[in-house]
N, C-alpha and C positions, 0 to 999 in steps of 0.2 A: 661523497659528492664532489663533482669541481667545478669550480667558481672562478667564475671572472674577476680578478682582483679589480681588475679596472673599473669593472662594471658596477660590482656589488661593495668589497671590500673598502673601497676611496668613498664610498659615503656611510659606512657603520661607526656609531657611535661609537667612541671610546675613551669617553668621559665617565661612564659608571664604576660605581664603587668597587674595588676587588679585582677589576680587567687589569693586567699586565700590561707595563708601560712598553714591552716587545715582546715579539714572538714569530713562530711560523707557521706557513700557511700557504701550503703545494710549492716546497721547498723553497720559499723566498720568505726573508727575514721583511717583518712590517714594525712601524715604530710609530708612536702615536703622538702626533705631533699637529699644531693649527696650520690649517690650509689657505687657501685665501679667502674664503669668507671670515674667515678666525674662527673655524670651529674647531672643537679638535677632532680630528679623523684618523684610520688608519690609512698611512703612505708606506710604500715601497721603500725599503732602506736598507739593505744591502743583497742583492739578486745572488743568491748562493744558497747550497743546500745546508740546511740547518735540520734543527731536529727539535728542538724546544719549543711545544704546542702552542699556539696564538690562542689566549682565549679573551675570545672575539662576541660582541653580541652581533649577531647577525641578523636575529628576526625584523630589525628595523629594513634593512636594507633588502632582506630577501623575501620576506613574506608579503605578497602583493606581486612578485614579479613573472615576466612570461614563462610557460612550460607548453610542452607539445605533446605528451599522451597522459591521456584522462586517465585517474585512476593511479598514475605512478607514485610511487615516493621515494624521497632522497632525507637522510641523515644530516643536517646541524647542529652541533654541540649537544648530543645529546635531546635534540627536537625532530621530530620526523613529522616532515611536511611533503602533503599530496597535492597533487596535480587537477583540479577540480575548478567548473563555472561556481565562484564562492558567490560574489557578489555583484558581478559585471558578466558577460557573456561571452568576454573574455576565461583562457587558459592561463591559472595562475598559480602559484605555489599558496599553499595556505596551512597553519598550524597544524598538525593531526591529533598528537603525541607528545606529552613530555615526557620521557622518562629515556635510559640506555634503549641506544639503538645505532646499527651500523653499517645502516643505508641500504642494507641487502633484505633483512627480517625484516616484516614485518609484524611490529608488538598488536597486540590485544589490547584495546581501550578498558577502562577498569569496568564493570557492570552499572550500570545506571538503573537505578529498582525501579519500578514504576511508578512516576511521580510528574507533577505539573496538571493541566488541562483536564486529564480524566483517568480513573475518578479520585476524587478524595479519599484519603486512609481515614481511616476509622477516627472519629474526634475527639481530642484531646479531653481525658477525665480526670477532673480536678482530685490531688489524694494519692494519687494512683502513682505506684513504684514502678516506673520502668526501665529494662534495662540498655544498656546502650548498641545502638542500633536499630530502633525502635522509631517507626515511622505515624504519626499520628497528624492529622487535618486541625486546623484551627484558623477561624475567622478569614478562609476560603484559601488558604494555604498550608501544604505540608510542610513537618520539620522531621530530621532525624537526630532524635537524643546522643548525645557524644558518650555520653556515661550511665551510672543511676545517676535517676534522677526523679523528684517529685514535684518540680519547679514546672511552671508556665512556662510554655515557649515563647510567650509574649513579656515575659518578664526575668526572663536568664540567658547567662552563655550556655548553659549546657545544652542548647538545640543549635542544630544548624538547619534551616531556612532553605527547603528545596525548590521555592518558587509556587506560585500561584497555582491553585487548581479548582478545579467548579466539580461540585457534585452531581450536576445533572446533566453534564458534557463531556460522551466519550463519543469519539469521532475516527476510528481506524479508517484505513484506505488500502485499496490494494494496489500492489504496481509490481509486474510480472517481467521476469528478468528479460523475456527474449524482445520489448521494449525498444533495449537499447540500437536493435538493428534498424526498424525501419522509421523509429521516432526520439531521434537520441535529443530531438529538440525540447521531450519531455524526460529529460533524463533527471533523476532523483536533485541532484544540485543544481536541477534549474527551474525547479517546481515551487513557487511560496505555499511551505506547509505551515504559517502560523495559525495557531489557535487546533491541527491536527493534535490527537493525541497519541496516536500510534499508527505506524508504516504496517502493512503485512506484504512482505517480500515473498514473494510465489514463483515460483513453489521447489519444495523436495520432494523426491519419490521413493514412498518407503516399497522394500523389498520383502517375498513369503518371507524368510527367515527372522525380519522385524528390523531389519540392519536400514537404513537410510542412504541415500546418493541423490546427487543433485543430477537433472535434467541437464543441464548446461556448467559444466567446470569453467570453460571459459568466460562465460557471461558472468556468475557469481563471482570469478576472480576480481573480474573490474570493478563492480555495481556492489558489493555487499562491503567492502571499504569505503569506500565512499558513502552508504548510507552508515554507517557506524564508527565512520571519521569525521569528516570536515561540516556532514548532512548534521548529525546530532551534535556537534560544537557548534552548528549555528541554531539550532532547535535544541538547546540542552534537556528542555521539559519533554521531546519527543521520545516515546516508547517504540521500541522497534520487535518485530515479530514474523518470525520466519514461519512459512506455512506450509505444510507438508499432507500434499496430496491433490487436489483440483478431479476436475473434470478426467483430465487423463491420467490420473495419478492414483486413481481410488481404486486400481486394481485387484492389488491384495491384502487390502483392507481387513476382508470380511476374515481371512486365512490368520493375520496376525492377531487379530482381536481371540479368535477362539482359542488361541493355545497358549499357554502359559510363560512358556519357554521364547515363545517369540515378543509375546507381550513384554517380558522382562529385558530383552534385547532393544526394544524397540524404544521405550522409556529412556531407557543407559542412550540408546543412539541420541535421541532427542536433546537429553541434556548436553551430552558431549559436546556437541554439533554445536548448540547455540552458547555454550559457555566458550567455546573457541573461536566462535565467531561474533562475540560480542551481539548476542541480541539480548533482551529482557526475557521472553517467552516464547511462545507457540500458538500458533492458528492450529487446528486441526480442520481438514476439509474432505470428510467422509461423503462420497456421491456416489450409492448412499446405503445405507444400512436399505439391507432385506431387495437390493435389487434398483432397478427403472435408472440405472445409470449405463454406461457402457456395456454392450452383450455380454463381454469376454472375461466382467467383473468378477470374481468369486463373493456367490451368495449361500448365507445360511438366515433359516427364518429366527435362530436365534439371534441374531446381530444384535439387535438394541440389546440385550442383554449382556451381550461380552466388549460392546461398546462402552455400557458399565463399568467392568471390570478395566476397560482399557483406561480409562479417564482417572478412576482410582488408582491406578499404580502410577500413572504418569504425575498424581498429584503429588503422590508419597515419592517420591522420587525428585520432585522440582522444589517440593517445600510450598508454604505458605506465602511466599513474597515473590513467585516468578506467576508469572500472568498466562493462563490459556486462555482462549477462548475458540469457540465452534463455528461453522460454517452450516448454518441449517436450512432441511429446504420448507418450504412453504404448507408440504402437506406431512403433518405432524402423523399420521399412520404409519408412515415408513419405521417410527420408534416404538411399535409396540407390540406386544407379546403376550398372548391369551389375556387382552384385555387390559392389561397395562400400560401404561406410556410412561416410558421411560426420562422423557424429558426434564420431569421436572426432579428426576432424582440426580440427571447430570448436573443440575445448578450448584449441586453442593459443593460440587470441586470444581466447577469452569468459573473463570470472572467475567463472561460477558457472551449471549447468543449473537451472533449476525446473520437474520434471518436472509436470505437471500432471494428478496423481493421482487424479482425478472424474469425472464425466459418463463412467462405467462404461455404464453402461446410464440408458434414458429412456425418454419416449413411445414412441420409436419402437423399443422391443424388445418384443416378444408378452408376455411375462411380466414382472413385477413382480419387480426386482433392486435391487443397491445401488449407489448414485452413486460411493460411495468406500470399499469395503471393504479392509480388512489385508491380510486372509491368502482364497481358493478354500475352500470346503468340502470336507472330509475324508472319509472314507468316514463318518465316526460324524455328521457334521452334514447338514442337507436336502439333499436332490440337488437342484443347480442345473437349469434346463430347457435340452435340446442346441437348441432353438429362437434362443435371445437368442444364440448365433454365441462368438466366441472365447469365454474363461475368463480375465477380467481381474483383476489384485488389484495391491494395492502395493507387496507383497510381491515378485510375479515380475517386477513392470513394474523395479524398482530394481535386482532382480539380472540381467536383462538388459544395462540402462545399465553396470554393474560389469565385466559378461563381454565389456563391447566395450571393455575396460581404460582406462574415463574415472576419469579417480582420484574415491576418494569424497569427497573434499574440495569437489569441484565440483559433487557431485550436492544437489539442494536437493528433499526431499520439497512438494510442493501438496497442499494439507487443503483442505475445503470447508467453510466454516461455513452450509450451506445442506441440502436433500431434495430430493426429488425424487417429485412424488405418482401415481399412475394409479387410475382407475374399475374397482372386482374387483367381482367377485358376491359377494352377503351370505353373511356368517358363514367369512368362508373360515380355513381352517386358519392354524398358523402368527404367526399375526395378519397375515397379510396376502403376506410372506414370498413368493415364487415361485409367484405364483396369475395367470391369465390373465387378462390385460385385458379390460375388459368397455367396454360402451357402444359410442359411435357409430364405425364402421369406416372409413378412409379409401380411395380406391382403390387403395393400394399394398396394400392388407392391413391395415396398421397400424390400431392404436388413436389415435382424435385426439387429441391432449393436450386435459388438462382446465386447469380454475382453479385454480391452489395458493393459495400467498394472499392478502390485501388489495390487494397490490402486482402482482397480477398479473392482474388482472381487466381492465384496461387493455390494449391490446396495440397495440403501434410498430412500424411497417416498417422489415424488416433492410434491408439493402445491397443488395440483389437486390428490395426492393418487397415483400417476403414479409408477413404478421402471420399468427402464433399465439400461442396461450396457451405458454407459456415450462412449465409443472407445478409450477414451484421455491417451493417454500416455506426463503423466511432465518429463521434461528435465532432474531432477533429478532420474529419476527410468529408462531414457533413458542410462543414467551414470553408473543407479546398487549403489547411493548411499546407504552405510549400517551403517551410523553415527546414525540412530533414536536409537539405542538399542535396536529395535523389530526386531525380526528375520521376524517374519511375514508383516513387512514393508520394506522389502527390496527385490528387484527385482533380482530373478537369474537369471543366463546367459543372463547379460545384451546387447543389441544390443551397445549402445558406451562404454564397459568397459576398452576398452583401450585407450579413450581419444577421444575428443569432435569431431574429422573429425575422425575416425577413428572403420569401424564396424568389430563386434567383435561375438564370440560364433555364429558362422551359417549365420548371419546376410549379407547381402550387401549394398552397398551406391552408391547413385548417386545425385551428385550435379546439380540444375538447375538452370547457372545465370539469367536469363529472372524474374525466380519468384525466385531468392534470397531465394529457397528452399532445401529439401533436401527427400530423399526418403529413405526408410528401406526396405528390402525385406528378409523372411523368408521362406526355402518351407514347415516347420513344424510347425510353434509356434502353439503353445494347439492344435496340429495335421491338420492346418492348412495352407495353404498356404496365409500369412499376410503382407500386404504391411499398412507405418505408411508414411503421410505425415509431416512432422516438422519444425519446428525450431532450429536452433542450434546459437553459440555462432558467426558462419562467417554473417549468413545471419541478425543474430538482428544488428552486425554492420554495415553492410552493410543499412540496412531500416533507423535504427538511422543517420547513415549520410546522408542516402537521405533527409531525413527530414528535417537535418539543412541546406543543400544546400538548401532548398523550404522557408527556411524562416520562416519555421513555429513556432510557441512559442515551443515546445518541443514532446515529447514522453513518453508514459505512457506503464507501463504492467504489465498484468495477466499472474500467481501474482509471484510475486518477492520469494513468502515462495517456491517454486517447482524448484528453482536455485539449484545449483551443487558448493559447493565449492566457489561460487562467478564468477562462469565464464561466465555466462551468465549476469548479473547487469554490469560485469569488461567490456563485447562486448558492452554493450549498453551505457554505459558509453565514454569509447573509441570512439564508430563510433557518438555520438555528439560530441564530441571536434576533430573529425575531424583525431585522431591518424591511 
């Protein structure tokens, strides 16, 4: 690293015990001497090349100070500090790392087990010999035993005190690497994840062979240090978890699961990967066993079954203390095999379901529904249309999961901070509400998805070679956020630009407590008459407390980067503690 002596150097303390009264430091001898305030500092004292090491505290005068690419790190005495929005929205230098380093490597932070917010280890048993390294809960926080020991944590040194945790609060979040391009104003260091208890970093993509590779080298360079440096020194209770697979990712899936040999690569891959990359665990995000994901997936109707098998080896492989957890979808069929469901044989070895509570309905159902609604409609609310097929809510989808006796501790609701839009004919009832898609036809029947928002006008070939418009309008361009600095990243005449209940530029709103939803209705957007079903900040508290009144271990959502200001993480945050 090199330093501005002037800059940095002439205010570092060097009064602490053990600092050499000279030395040097980018060939110039310093000598520690009072300044004119009387303090003592290091000054310049004789300009010539030397060679006898300055050792110097720096972290006073260096940490906090300006840097200009995110994500960098540079080497001080054996401290490696990154380039990271720590605390101000400001680029700063801030702690990473202590240990040998030499400004070019970057070290691997030590493993942080899963511990703090959610969930609690198992409770401490009075009697009970344990050995050292031993992680146990007591009076709502964990400790880990240094040695044996048969002593209280509350009443010995032999525990160290890993910080608070609640047993009925687990709170993962996703935030998806490619993010950083058109929303780096929700980049991981400038997101408040207090009271989160685990990141899922999205995504890897596993290969037939079972072997692993990131979607973006680039992106994961910058973003995956950053959440496993400066992100968890400032959240030390946060759990971080790399997720491997998505929407587009679940390819070859079905191909790894069935064969042995890739199974066993695939595991080794996993750990590898996330032991070098400092995470705690793994997300698995199968979409999905036995089909109804991407055409060009490989399906076998054994799936749940070697899904099985895959989970088992992956547990035998990570051990007992490193944390999976699944990505599942809403219709529990897709897991079963002459009559079995599989589900609740995977709870043995996963630490937590994320049922993935959205993409209800979309372009492709006839009528205009909701992405993520609470509760079906009543007799006394709209009649939903028998056309859009099953009657989905989050309601029935969670007590299904319950009724196949997976305990609720394991069950994790998914929220969407996102809508979902379709083309209706003008003036339709309702505001928009279960009205029949309009415009262009495709040959199945369907309605073609239209443009939702700024971010979607673009469109990128899936895994299968596909492009559509995606219809999803994020929370954030629902707002008209314009923090990215790209003019062309930010949504004009935004439908909430005057605030989170509140529609705006043309737009109208209608709230529906039944589905803890909300409607948009335009009679021109891109010359169209456009109704958006969503999510906003009332209804994610609203589902969040439903959730904790159910008992259930917590709530999860896609993805935390397309928030607004914080107001959406702040609703869902809130409606778990019940505020």
């Amino acid at each position: 690293m090199t330093v501005d002596p002037a800059a940095l150097l002439s205010s570092a303390d060097c009064s602490m015990s053990g600092l050499s009264s000279t030395g040097c430091y980018n060939g110039i001898q310093y000598h520690c001497l009072y300044n004119i305030t009387h303090s003592l500092a290091w000054s310049p004292w004789y300009p010539k090349n030397c060679t006898s090491p300055l050792q110097i505290n720096l972290k006073s005068a260096y940490e906090g100070s300006p840097c200009s690419i995110e994500g960098s790190t540079e080497c001080v005495n054996d401290i490696t500090y990154q380039c990271v929005y720590f605390t101000t929205e400001a680029l700063t230098w801030n702690q990473y790392f202590t240990g040998a380093c030499n400004g070019t490597t970057l070290p691997i932070p030590p493993q942080i087990l899963p511990a703090g917010v959610a969930p609690c280890f198992p409770l401490y048993q009075p009697g009970t010999t344990y050995t050292g390294g031993t992680i146990v809960s007591l009076n709502s926080t964990n400790y880990q035993s240094k040695y044996y020991t048969t002593s209280s944590p509350t009443q010995s040194t032999d525990w160290t005190s890993l910080g608070p945790c609640d047993a009925t609060s687990l709170t993962p979040r996703y935030w998806a690497n490619w993010a950083g391009y058109s929303r780096p104003q929700n980049n991981l260091d400038k997101l408040d994840l207090s009271g989160f208890s685990a990141i899922n970093y999205a995504f890897l993509k596993p290969l037939p062979d079972g072997s692993v590779t990131s979607f973006d080298a680039y992106a994961d360079g910058i973003h995956i240090p950053v959440l496993n440096g400066a992100v968890r020194m400032k959240y030390p209770n946060l759990r971080t978890m790399v997720s491997v697979g998505g929407w587009s990712g679940s390819k070859d899936f079905s191909t790894i699961a069935g064969n042995a040999a890739a199974r066993d690569t695939f595991v080794k891959a996993v750990r590898g990967y996330i032991d070098s990359n400092g995470f705690d665990g793994v997300d698995i995000d199968w979409e999905y066993p036995r089909g109804k994901g991407l055409e060009c997936n490989t399906v076998s109707g054994e799936d749940p079954v070697n899904y099985l098998k895959l989970l088992q080896a992956l547990r035998g492989e990570l051990g007992s203390k490193r944390a999976i957890s699944l990505a599942v979808s809403v219709d529990v069929s897709r897991y079963v095999v002459n009559g079995t469901n599989y589900l609740p044989l995977y709870a043995k070895y996963v630490s937590y379901f994320q049922v993935m509570a959205y993409d209800f309905y979309g372009s492709w159902s006839p009528y205009t529904d909701w992405n993520s609604n609470l509760n079906a409609p009543s007799k006394k609310d709209p009649s939903q249309p028998k056309a859009n097929g099953p009657v989905y809510s989050i309601s029935s989808a969670i007590k299904t999961y319950m009724a196949l006796k997976i305990p609720k501790k394991q069950i994790v609701v998914g929220l969407s901070f996102y809508g979902r839009s379709w083309q209706v004919s003008p003036n339709p009832p309702l505001n928009g509400l279960y009205q029949p898609c309009a415009g262009v036809k495709q040959s199945s029947g369907e309605c073609a998805p239209i443009i939702g928002d700024v971010l979607d006008v673009m469109t990128y070939p899936d895994a299968c070679g596909n492009q559509a418009h995606s219809t999803v309008w994020m929370y954030m361009n629902l707002r008209g956020d314009s923090r990215s600095g790209n003019a062309g990243f930010t949504q004009l005449n935004a439908p909430l630009a005057g605030g989170p209940s509140t529609a705006s530029n043309g737009w109208t709103r209608r709230y529906f407590k039944y589905a803890e939803g909300a409607t948009l209705y335009h009679p021109s957007y891109r010359g169209a008459p456009t109704v958006i079903m969503y999510d906003d900040p009332t209804s994610i508290k609203a589902k969040a407390g439903w959730a904790k009144k159910q008992g259930l271990g917590g709530v999860m959502a896609w993805e935390i980067d397309q928030d607004y200001m914080g107001e959406m993480i702040g609703a869902l945050r809130n409606g778990w503690a019940g505020k």
